[in-house]
C-alpha positions in Angstrom: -5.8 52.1 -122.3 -2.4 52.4 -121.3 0.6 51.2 -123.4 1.8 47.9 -122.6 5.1 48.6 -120.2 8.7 46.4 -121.0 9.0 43.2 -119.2 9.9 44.1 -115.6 12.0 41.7 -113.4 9.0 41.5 -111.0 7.0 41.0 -114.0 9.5 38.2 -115.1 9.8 36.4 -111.3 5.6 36.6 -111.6 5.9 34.7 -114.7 8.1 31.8 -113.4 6.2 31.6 -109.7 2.9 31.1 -112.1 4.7 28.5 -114.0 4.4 26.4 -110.7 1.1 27.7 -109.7 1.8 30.2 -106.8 0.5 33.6 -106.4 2.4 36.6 -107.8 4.0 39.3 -105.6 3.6 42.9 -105.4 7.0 43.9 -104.8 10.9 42.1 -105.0 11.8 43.9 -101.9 13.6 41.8 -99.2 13.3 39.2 -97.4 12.1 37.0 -100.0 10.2 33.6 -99.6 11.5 30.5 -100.7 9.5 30.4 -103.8 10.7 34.0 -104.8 14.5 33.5 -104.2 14.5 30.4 -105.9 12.7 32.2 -108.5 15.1 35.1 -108.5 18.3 32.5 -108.6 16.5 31.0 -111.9 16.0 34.1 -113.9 19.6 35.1 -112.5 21.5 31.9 -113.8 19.5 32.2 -117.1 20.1 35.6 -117.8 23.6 35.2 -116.8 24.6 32.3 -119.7 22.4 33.6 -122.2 24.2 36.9 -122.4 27.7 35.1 -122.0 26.9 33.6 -125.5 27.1 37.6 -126.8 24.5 39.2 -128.6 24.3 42.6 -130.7 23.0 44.5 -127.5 26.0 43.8 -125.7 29.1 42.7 -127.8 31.2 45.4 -128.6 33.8 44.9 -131.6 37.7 46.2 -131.8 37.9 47.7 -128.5 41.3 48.7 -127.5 42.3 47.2 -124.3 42.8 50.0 -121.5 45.6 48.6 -119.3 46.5 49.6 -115.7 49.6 51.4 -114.8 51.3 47.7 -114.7 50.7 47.3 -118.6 48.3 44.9 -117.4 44.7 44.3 -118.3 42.4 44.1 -115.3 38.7 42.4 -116.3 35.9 44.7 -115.3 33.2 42.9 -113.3 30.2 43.4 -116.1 32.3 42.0 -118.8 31.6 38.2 -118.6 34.0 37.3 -121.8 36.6 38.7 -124.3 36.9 37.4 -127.6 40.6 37.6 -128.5 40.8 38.1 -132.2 44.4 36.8 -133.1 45.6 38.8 -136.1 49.2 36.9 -135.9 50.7 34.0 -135.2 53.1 36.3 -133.0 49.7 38.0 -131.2 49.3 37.1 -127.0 47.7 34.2 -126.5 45.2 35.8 -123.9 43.1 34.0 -121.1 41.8 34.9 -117.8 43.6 34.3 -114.9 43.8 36.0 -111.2 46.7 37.6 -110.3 48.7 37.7 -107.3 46.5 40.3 -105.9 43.7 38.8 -106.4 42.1 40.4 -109.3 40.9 39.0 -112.5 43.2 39.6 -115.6 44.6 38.9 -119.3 47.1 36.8 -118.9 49.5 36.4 -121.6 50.3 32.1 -122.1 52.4 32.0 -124.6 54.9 34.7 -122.8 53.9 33.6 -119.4 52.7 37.3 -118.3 49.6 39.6 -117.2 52.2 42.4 -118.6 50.7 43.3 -121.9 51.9 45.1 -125.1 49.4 48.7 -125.6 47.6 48.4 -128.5 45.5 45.2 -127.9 42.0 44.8 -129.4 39.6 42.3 -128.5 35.5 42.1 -128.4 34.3 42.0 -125.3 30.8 41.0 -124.1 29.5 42.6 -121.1 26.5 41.6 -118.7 23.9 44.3 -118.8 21.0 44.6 -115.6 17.9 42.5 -117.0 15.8 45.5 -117.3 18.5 47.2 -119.6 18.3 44.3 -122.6 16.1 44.5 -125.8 12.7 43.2 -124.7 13.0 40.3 -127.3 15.9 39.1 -125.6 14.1 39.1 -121.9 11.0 37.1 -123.2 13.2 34.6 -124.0 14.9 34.5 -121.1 11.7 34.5 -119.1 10.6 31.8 -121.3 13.8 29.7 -120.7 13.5 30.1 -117.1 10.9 29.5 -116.7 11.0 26.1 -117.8 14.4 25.7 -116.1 12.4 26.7 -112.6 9.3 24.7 -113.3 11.7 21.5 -114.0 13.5 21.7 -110.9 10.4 22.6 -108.7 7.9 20.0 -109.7 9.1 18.5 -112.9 6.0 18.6 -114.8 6.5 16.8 -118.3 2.9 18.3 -119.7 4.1 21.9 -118.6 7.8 21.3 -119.3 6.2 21.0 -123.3 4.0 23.9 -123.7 7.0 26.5 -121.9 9.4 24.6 -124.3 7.5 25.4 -127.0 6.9 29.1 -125.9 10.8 29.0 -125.7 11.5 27.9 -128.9 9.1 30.6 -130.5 10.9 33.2 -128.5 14.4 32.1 -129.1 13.2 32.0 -132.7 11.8 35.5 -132.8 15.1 36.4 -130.6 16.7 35.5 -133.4 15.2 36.9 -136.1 15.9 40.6 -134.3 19.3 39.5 -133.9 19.6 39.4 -137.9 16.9 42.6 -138.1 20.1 45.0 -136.3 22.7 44.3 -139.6 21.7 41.5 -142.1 23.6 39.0 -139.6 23.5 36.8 -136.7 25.4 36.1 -133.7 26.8 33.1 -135.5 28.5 34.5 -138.1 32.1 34.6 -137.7 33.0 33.2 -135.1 35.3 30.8 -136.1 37.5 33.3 -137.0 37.8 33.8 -133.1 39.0 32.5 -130.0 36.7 32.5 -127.5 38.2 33.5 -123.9 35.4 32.6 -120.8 35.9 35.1 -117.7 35.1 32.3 -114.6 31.6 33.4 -113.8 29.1 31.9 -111.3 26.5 29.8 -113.0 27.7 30.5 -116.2 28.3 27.2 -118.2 30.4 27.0 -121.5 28.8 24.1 -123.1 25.1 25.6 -123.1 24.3 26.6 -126.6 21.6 28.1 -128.2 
């Protein structure tokens, strides 16, 4: 028998079409149907703002800020936050904000500037490609999804309950890896930090875990 293969994204949009009772596909390759895009748009959104909470897989801690030749920061497009770890009441106050030439960038508030001093360090959390994340996490994300999907499709209460409680059990189990890596969670510490969000489509601030 062959080994079981990681959760695909085809294997993850087949999960959330079944969730609503319509046949799987062979294949994500364009054009869609409407049931696969909207699909797609789900596990998308979801995957989106559950890495934007930061996770061991893709939070990396005291990374020195490469600036430009302006001294200024410029946000990389698969980094969907930096966590500005203020060591002094005399450190930059740092948010995103686009600069005159349209890019994203660190912008300094309390000095009014995108001009910032070499040196900086921050943790930044980047947004990895679906298939590229633990398999724990992407069951959980399938899971959460798919109830997302199945809500706004048809609204089932009955089916909204048993892929709730398949979500649960997977955020759960998510979890528990989480504390597997080093004896802690993503939780810990963080209110030693300021928490900087990078504008991002369909990534929401006030969903928690």
């Amino acid at each position: 028998m062959a080994a079981a293969s990681p959760l695909s994204r085809l294997a993850a949009v087949n999960f959330l079409l079944r969730s609503i009772r319509v046949n799987p596909v062979s294949s994500l390759a364009t054009p869609y149907s409407g049931d696969v895009a909207r699909a797609l748009d789900a596990l998308n959104e979801v995957d989106r703002e559950v890495q934007a909470k930061g996770w061991k897989f893709n939070r990396d801690y005291d990374v020195t800020l490469q600036l430009d030749v302006d001294s200024k920061y410029v946000i990389p497009a698969n980094v969907v936050r930096v966590v500005n770890v203020r060591r002094s009441p005399s450190a930059p106050d740092l948010t995103p904000r686009r600069d005159t030439d349209g890019a994203m960038k660190l912008y300094d508030k309390k000095n009014q500037t995108f001009v910032l001093p070499a040196g900086l360090k921050a943790e930044i959390i980047y947004l990895f490609d679906f298939e590229d994340t633990p398999v724990v996490y992407r069951e959980y994300v399938v899971r959460r999804a798919s109830r997302v999907f199945q809500d706004r499709e048809q609204g089932d209460p009955s089916a909204a309950r048993v892929i709730g409680a398949d979500e649960v059990r997977s955020l759960k189990e998510l979890r528990q890896h989480e504390g597997a890596v080093d004896g802690s969670t993503i939780f810990d510490g963080w209110s030693a930090a300021r928490i900087l969000n990078r504008p991002y489509p369909q990534i929401e601030e006030s969903l928690d875990l």
